[in-house]
One Martini backbone bead per residue (centre of mass of N, CA, C, O) as a GRO file, in nm:
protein
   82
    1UNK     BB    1  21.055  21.592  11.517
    2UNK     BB    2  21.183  21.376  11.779
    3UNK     BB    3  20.974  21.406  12.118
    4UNK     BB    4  20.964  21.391  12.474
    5UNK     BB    5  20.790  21.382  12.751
    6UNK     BB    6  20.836  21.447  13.123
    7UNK     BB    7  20.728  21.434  13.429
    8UNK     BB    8  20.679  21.585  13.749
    9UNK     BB    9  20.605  21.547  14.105
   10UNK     BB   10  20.507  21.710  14.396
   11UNK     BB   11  20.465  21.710  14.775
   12UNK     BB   12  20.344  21.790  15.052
   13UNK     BB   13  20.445  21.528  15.135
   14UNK     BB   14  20.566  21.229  15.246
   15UNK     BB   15  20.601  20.906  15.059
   16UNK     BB   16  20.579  20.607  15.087
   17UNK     BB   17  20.610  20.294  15.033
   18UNK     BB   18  20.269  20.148  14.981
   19UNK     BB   19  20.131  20.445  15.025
   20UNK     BB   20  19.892  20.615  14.972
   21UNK     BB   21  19.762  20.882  14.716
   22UNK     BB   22  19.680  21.225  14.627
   23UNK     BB   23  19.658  21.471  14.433
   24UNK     BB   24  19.613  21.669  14.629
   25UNK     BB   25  19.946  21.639  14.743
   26UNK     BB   26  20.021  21.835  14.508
   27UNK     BB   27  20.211  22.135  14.423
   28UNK     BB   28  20.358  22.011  14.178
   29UNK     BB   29  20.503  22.062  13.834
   30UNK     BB   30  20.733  21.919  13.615
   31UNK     BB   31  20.810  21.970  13.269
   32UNK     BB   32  20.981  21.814  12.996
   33UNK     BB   33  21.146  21.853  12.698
   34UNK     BB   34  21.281  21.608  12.445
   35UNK     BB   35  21.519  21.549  12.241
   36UNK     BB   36  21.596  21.227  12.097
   37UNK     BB   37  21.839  21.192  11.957
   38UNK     BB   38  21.998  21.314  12.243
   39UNK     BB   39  21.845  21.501  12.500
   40UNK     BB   40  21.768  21.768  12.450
   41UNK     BB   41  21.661  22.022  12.627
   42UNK     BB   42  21.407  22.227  12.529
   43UNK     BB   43  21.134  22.247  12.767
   44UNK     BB   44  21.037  22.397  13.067
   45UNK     BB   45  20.831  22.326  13.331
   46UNK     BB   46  20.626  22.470  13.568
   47UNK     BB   47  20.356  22.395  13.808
   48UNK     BB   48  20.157  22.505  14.085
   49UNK     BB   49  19.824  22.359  13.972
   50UNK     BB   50  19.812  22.075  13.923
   51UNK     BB   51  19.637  21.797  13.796
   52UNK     BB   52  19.460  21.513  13.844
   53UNK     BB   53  19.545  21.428  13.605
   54UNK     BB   54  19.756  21.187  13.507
   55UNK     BB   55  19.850  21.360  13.285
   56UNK     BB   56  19.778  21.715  13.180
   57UNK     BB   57  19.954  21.640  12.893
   58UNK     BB   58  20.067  21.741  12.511
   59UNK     BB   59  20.198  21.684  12.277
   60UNK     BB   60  20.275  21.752  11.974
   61UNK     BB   61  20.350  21.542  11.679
   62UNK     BB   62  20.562  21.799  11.610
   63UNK     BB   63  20.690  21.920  11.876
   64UNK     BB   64  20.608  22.223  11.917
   65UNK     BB   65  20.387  22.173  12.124
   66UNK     BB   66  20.259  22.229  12.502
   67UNK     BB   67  19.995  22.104  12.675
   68UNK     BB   68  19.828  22.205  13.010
   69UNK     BB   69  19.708  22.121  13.270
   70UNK     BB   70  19.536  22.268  13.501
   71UNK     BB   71  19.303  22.333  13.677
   72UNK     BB   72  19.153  22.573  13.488
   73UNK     BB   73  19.356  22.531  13.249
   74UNK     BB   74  19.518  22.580  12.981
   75UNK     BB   75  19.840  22.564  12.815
   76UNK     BB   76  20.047  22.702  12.568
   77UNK     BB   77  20.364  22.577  12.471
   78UNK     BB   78  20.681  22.656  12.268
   79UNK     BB   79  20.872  22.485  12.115
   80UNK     BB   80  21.211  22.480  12.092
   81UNK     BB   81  21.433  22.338  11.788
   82UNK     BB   82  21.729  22.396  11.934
   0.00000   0.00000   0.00000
């Protein structure tokens, strides 16, 4: 089962090109399961305390489960394979 997941995060304030920013400035994040083969979104996830760390989340090897990171805690949910 061959998926990769993608981040997005949204900001409390509009960020310009070129203008710095910081993780502070974070309200959400939404992460997407897609599996390669098709595109199809298998698990979507909304955050409302993303990490501040750049990735802040992991696929299992085998696509089963997303774990995410919290402000304060890891969260983990089951990838549905259909």
């Amino acid at each position: 089962h061959e998926a990769f997941a993608v981040k997005t995060v949204q900001s409390t304030r509009p960020v310009a090109a070129g203008v710095p920013f910081s993780a502070a400035d974070f309200s959400s994040e939404a992460l997407g399961v897609y599996r390669a083969a098709d595109g199809k979104r298998l698990l979507s996830v909304v955050v409302g305390s993303p990490s501040s760390s750049r990735d802040g989340f992991a696929l299992a090897p085998d696509g089963s489960q997303l774990a995410v990171l919290n402000r304060d805690q890891i969260q983990l949910y089951s990838v549905p394979q259909k």
